[in-house]
N, C-alpha and C positions, 0 to 999 in steps of 0.2 A: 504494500500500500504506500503510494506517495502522499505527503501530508505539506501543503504550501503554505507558508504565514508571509502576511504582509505588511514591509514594516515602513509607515508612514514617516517618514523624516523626508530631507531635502538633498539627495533626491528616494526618492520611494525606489524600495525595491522587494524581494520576493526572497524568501527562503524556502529553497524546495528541498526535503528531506525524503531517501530512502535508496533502495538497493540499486545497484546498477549504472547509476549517476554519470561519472566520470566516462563510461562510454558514449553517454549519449550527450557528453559538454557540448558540445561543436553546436548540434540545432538548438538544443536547448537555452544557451546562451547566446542566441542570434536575437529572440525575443527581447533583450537587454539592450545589448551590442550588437548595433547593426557591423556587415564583416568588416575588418579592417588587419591591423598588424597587432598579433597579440604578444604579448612577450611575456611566459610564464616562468614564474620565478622558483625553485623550491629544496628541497636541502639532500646533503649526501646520503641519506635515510630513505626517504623517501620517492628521490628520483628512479632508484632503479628498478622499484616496485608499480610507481604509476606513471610517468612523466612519457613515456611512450605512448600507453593510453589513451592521454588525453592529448598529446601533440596527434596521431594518426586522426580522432575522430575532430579536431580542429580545423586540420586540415580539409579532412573529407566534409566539411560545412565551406569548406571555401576562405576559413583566413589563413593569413598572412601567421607563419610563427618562427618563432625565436626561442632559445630556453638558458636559462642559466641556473646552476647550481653552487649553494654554497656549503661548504660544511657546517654537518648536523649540532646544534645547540648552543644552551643559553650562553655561552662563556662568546660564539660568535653574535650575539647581538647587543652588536656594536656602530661605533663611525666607521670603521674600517673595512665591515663590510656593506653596512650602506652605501658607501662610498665608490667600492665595487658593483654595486647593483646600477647605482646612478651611471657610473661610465661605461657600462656595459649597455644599458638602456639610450645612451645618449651615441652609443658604436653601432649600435643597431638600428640608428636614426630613427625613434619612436614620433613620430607627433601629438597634436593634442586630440585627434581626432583618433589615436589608437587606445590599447589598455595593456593594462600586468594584469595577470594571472598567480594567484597565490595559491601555490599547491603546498599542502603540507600542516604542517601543528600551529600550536600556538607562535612560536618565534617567526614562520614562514611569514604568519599573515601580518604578524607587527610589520615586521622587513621588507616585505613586498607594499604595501597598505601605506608606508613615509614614505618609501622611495617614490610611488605614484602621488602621494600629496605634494610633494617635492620637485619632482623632474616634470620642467616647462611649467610650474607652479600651481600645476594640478593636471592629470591624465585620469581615466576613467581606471578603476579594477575592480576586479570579481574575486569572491574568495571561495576554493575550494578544501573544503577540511575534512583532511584525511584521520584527525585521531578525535576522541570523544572530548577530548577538554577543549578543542576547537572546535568542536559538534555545539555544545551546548553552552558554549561561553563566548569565547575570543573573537568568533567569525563573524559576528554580529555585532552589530552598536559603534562601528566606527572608529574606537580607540587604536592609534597606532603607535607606537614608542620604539625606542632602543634604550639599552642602560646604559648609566653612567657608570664612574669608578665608584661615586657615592650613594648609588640606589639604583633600583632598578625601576623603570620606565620615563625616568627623569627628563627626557628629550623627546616631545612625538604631535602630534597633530590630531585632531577629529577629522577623520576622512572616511565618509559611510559608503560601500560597495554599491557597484550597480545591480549585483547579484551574489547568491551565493546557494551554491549545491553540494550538498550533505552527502554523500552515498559509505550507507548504512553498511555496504559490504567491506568496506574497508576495515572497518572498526575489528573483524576477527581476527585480522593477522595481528593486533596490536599484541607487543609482550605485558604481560598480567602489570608489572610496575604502570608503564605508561596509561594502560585503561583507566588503572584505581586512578591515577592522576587526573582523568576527566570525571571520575567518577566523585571524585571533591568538590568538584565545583557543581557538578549535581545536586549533589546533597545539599549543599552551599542554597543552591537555589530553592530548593525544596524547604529547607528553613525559613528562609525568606517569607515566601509566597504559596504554599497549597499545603494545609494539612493533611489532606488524604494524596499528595505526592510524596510527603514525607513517610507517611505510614505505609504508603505501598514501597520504598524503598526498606523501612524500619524492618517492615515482614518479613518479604520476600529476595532484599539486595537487587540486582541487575543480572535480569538473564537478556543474553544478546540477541535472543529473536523477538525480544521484546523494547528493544532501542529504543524504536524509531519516536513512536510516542512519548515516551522522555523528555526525549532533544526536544523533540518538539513543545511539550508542555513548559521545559526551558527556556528554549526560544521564545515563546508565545510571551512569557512573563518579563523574559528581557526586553522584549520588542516594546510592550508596555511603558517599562519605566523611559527606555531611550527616547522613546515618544512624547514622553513630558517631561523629558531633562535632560536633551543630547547633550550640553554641555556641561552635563555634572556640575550644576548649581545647587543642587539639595535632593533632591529623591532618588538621582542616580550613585548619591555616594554610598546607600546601602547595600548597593551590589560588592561594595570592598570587607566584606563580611567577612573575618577572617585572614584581611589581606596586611591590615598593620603591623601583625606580629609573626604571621604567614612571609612577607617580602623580607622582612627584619632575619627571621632564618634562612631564609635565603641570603641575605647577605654575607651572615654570623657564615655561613658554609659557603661562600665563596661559590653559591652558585649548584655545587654538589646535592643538594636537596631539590629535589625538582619540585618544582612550581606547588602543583596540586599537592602533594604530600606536606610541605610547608603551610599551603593554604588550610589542608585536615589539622594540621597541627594546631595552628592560629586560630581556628575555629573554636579546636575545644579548649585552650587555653580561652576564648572570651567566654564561652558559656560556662564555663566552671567560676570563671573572674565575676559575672553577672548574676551567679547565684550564691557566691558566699558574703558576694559584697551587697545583697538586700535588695539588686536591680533586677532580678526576675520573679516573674508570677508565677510562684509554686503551687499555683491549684488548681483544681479542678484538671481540666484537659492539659494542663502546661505541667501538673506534678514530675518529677523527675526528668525537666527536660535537657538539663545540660547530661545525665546520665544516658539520656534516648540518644541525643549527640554524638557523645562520645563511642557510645555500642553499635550505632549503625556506622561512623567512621572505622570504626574495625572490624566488622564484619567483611569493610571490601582489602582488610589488612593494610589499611593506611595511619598512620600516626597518631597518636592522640596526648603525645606529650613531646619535649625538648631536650637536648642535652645543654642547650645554649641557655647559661646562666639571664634571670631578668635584666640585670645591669647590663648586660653585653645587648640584649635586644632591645631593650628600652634606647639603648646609644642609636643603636644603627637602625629606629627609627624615626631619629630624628631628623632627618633627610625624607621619611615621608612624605609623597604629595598631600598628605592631609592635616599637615602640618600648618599651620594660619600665625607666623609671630610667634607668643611662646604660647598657646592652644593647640592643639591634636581633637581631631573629632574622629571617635571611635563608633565602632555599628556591633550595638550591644543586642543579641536575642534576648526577649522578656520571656516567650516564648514561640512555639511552633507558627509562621506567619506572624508573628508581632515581634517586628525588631523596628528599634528607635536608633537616632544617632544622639551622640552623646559626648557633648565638647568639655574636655578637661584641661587643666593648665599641665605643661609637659612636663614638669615638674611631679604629677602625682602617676603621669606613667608607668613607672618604675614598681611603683606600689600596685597599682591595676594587672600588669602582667603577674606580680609576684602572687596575688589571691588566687590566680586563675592556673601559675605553673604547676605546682605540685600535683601529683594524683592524690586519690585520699587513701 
């Protein structure tokens, strides 16, 4: 079953989720992009599994293509290889009337997504995401970044795709590490916004013939918020659920802790931080929900605590984008669907990670 969502920003475009996808890019994404020079972009991981793929059936639609690969991960997303994308893109004489093509994960579509915000001061792209943390997060909503030396996403743009097609079949060659990685930011979402998505994950975890609706129900709720806060002026900062102290390990680890499992961690560091500290509604439906948290984060054998002392996290995020002067605004769950943001002086940081690290 294909499942379409539409996501109204400027310019509108289409999320089409399900099996088989990437063979059928070429016509499918002629509806968006009428033909032209496509130039897909995507990493050493990746390329050799799909980038033929989806160049033969590009082709066979009639455009123009080009491809570039760069080596796979976070420690590459950077200037350096932006930099490489741009003068490759600029060697392959792109105009403004052509597109990138983002094949790959989360890093692909950062990287591909600036370089087209950037080269000739904006060119069209489409994002195709090959793993579940870009199924159900990244691909969507426009954000693009690279990291700095001092944080990660510190440099990037709001640039939202002309399109973007999911194909569900990809998602089974993922290795177990990387799926649980999308499967964080699932959860992540599931938290957020639908009780009975959380509970159906709580129950039953993620079985992979049952993807597709997920993504989708992810999708659906991201598309939502992007819609009344593309530029993360207030209701879009909720979606960093888990990401303050989530990026902050990622730093503390130089990167070595992948995204999603940082983000599992950061997660139930706040909801442990949220209920000892008097900020969650212990009742009724919400009874034990930083425990429900932490139990369905491990179930898919993702993280639920740190070895990265508070002091060390607290530091390295201070360089957070959510950072305002000496205030930090955190995105506390009260409970399942009911999370608030919550501006602290960074000063009591330090204390807020420390209630939330320990296990009990």
């Amino acid at each position: 079953m294909i499942h379409t969502i539409q996501v109204h920003t400027a310019p509108e475009y289409t999320v089409t989720i399900g099996p088989g996808l990437l063979k059928e890019c070429g016509p499918r994404l002629r509806e968006a992009v009428p033909l032209c020079h496509m130039a897909v972009i995507t990493d050493s991981t990746v390329g050799p599994l799909y980038l033929e793929t989806v160049k033969a059936s590009l082709l066979e639609a009639g455009y123009q293509v080009s491809t570039y690969v760069f080596p796979a991960g976070e420690a590459h997303k950077n200037f350096n290889t932006l930099s490489s994308i741009l003068e490759f893109l600029a060697e392959a004489q792109l105009t403004r009337t052509d597109c990138v093509a983002a094949l790959g994960g989360g890093v692909t579509g950062d990287m591909a997504g600036l370089a087209a915000a950037l080269y000739l001061r904006g060119v069209k792209y489409v994002q195709l995401p090959t793993t579940l943390l870009s199924a159900v997060d990244s691909s969507v909503g426009g954000k693009t970044a690279i990291d700095l030396s001092a944080g990660k996403n510190l440099a990037g743009a709001f640039m939202q795709p002309s399109a973007v097609l999911c194909d569900t079949s990809c998602l089974g060659t993922l290795p177990p590490h990387v799926f649980a990685d999308g499967a964080a930011e699932a959860i992540k979402t599931a938290v957020l916004s639908d009780g009975s998505l959380f509970h159906c994950m709580e129950d039953g975890g993620f079985r992979l013939l049952e993807l597709a609706p997920v993504i989708a129900a992810c999708v659906q709720y991201k598309a939502g918020v992007v819609e009344r806060d593309e530029k993360e002026r207030g209701e879009r900062k909720l979606l960093n659920l888990g990401h303050t102290v989530g990026h902050a390990i990622e730093k503390c680890s130089d990167f070595a802790v992948p995204h999603g499992h940082a983000v599992a961690a950061g997660l139930a560091v706040m909801a442990r931080a949220s209920s000892r500290l008097g900020w969650m509604l212990e009742d009724g439906i919400n009874a034990r929900t930083a425990e429900r948290i932490c139990s369905t984060l491990a179930c898919m054998k993702l993280p639920v605590s740190t070895e990265y002392p508070p002091e060390a996290l607290a530091q390295a995020a201070l360089s957070d984008k959510k950072r305002a002067g000496d205030s930090i605004t955190l995105v506390v769950p009260r409970g399942i669907a009911d999370c608030v943001l919550k501006t602290i002086p960074v000063s009591q940081l330090q204390s807020v990670i420390e209630a939330g690290w320990a296990l009990e």
